[in-house]
LUMVEXTOR-417047 format. One record per residue (C-alpha): x, y, z; residue in one letter. Coordinates in pm, whole numbers, padded with zeros to 5 digits, always signed. Example, Ala and Ser with C-alpha at 12.3 -4.5 7.8 and 13.67 -1.06 7.14 Angstrom:
! residues 2
+01230-00450+00780a+01367-00106+00714s
! end
This chain:
! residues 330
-03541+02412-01704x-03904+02412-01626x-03993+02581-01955x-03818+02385-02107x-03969+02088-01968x-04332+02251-02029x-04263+02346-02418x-04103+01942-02448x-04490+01821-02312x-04641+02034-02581x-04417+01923-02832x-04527+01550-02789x-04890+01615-02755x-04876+01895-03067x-04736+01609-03272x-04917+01317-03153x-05275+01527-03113x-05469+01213-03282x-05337+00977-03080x-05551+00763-02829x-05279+00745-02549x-05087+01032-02513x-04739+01047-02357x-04798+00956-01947x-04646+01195-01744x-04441+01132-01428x-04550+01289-01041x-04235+01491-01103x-04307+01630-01403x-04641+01675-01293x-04563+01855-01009x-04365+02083-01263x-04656+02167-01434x-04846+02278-01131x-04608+02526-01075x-04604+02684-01403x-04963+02728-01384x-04997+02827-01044x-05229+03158-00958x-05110+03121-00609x-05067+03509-00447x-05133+03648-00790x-05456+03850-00618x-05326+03878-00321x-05218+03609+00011x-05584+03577+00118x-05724+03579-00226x-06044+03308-00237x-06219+03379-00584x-05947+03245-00775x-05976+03295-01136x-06310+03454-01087x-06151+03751-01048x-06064+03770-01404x-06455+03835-01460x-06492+04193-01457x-06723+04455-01559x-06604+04481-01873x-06608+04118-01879x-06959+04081-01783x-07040+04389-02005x-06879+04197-02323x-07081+03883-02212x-07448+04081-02199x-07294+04189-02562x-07383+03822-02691x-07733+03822-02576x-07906+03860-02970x-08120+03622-03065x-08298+03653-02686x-08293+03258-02685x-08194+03036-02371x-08115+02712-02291x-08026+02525-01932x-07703+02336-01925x-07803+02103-01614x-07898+01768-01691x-08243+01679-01530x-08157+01518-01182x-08105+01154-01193x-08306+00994-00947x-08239+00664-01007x-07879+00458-00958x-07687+00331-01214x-07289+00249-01284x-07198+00641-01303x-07471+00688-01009x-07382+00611-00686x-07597+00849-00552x-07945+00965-00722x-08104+01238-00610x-08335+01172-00315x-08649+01327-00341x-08932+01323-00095x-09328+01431-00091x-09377+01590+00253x-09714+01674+00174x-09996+01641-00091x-10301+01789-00077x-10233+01851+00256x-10553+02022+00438x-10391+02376+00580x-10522+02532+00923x-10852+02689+00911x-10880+03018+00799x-10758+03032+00497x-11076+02900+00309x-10902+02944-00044x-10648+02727-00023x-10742+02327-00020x-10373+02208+00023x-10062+02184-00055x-09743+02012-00206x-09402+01955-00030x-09122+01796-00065x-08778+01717+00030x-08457+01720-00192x-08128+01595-00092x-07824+01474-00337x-07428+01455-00306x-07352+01589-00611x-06972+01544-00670x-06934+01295-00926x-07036+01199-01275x-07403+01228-01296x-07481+01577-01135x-07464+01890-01320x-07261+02086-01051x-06976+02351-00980x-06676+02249-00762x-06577+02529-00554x-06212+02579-00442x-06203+02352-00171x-06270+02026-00334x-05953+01908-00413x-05628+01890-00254x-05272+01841-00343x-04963+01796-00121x-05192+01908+00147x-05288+02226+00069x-05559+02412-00117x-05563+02719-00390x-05360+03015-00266x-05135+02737+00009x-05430+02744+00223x-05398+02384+00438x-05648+02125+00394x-05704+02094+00719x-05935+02391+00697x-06192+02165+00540x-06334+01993+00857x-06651+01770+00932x-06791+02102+00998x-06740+02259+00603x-06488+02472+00439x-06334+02727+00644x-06234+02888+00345x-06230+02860-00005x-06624+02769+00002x-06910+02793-00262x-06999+03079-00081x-06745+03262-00221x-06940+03279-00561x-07278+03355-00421x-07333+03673-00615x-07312+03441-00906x-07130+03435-01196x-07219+03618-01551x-06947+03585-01798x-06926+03445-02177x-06909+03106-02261x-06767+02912-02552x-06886+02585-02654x-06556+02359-02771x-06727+02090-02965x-06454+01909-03031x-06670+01613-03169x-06821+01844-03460x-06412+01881-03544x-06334+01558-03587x-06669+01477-03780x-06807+01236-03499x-07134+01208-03309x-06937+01120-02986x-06585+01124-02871x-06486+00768-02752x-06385+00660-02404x-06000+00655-02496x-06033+00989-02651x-05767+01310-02514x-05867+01656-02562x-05514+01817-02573x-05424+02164-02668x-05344+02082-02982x-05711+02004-03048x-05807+02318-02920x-05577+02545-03097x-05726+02385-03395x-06075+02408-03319x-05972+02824-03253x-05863+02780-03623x-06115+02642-03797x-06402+02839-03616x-06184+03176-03629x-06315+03209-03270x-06014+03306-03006x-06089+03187-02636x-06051+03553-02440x-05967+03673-02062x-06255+03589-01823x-06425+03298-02106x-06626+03025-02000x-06462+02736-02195x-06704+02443-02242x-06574+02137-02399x-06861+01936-02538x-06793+01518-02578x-07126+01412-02678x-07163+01239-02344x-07503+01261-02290x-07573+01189-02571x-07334+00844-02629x-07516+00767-02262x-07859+00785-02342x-07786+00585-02706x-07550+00304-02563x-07651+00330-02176x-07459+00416-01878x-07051+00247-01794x-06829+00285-01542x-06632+00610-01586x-06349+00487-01409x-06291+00240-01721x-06259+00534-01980x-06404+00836-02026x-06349+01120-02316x-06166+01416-02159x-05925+01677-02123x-05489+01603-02099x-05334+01793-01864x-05135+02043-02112x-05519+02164-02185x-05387+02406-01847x-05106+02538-01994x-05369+02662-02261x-05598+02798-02032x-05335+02948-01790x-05186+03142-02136x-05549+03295-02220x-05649+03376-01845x-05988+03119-01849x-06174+03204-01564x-06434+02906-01567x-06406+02537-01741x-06672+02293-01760x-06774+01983-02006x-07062+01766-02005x-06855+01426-01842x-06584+01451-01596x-06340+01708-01748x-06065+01464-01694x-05961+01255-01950x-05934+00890-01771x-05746+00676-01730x-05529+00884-01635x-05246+00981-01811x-05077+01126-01477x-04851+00867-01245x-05027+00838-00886x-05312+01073-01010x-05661+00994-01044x-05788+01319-01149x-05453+01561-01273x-05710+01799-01479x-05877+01857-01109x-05574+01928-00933x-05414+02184-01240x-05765+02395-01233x-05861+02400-00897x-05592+02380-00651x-05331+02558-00870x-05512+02796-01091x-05787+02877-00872x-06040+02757-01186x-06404+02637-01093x-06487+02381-01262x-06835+02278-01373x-06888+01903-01407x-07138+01678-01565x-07336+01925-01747x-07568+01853-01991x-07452+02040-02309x-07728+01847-02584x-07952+02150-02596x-07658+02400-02614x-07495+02187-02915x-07813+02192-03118x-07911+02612-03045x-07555+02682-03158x-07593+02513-03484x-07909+02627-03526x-07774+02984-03448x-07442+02889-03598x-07278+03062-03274x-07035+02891-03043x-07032+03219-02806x-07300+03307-02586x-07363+03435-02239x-07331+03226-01941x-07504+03241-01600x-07561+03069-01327x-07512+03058-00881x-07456+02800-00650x-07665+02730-00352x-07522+02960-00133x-07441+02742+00176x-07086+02872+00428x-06819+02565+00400x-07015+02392+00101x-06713+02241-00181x-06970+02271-00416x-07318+02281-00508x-07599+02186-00771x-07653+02421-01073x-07868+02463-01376x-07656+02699-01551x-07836+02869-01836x-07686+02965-02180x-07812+03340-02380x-07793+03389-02740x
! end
């Protein structure tokens, strides 16, 4: 019954790919579809890395592989100090100290610069990494573990901390605006995996075991041409059956340069479905709000969509996430 259910979704959004409003799906359907994607015990009952574990040395090997051309480029956007409609929060940055005279005895050095940095960087304008613990559903985390193990005093498990090592894996760049022949997608445009197959297709590139998968919107780009809106009113993104896709070819990361999630939403009594499919049931990372304007150009300038990805949180015990200026190899 459930696969049936499942191969039903993908029949509507396989047939209806261009639409604007794809078919809304119910909580119990929904709920359905968490299941079938769920990663839950598949590394064991006290597994924490989630679909990291798919990156392995052959993995990272294949990914050092892409490195050619010896060129990088940062996927972070440059921190937002200032608020706007999609920023809440700016980063905070204070000078401490400048030109500061030091103690005597060091007759070399005339001062010194200091400052202070501070940001919450969940939400739409901060290039970040969500770590396993950010989102719950039904109460419970990745792997069943209970939400109540995120107190006032962090993550007790399930942390950023868990990928402090860092991560070193491939990445491919999904520009799905390029396949549609647009600068931008539009706030009521889905991503569904029906676009995706398509974009496979026509770039006779196949999305692999331990990939990166970066969807590219343009919106950084529609942003700094139109100015900023409020996200919560539309935003280009992802459907939910874009899981089922990445379940099928074992994704390890996914990121895009907005929110990930297609909103409105097209779940009942879900804000952010996408969220809940990749985190909580797959065990997927996600990387949010990166800037992806410098990768777009290099890979048409390169004409490569593949390239090596790096990048490590702040390594702080009980963080859900953490600032990162992920940087793309060709």
């Amino acid at each position: 019954m459930k696969q049936t259910w499942i191969a039903l979704i993908l029949l509507t959004c396989l047939t209806n790919a261009s639409a604007s409003t794809p078919r809304q799906i119910t909580a119990d359907e929904f709920r359905q579809l968490m299941q079938s994607v769920s990663n839950w015990k598949r590394w064991g009952d006290t597994d924490q890395l989630g679909t990291l574990n798919l990156i392995t040395p052959a993995v990272r090997r294949a990914a050092a592989a892409e490195v050619r051309a010896g060129v990088s480029v940062s996927l972070a956007r440059t921190a937002e100090k200032s608020a706007a409609v999609d920023n809440n929060s700016p980063y905070s940055h204070t000078m401490l100290g400048v030109g500061t005279k030091v103690a005597d005895g060091a007759p070399y050095v005339s001062g010194f610069g200091a400052d202070r940095i501070a940001v919450s960087h969940h939400g739409f304008a901060h290039s970040h990494i969500d770590a396993l613990a950010h989102i719950f559903y039904d109460g419970k985390m990745y792997n069943g573990y209970s939400q109540e193990q995120v107190s006032p005093q962090g993550a007790a498990v399930n942390s950023v901390l868990n990928m402090k090592h860092g991560v070193l894996t491939r990445g491919v760049l999904v520009n799905i605006p390029a396949l549609l022949g647009k600068k931008w997608l539009d706030n009521n445009d889905i991503i569904d995996a029906q676009l995706v197959q398509r974009w496979e297709d026509e770039n006779e590139i196949r999305i692999r075991a331990g990939d990166a998968v970066l969807f590219y919107t343009g919106h950084w780009a529609r942003r700094d041409a139109l100015g900023p809106w409020d996200p919560m009113q539309g935003i280009a993104g992802v459907h939910p059956d874009v899981a089922t896709f990445l379940k099928a070819r074992d994704v390890a990361i996914v990121g895009s340069d907005a929110t990930l999630d297609a909103l409105p939403s097209a779940v009942e009594d879900s804000a952010f479905p996408f969220h809940s499919l990749a985190i909580v049931a797959m065990g997927m990372p996600i990387l949010d709000a990166l800037d992806l304007e410098a990768l777009s150009l290099e890979a048409n300038r390169l004409d490569r969509l593949t390239f090596m990805l790096q990048f490590a949180p702040l390594p702080v015990d009980g963080a859900t996430g953490s600032p990162v200026n992920p940087t793309a190899t060709f």
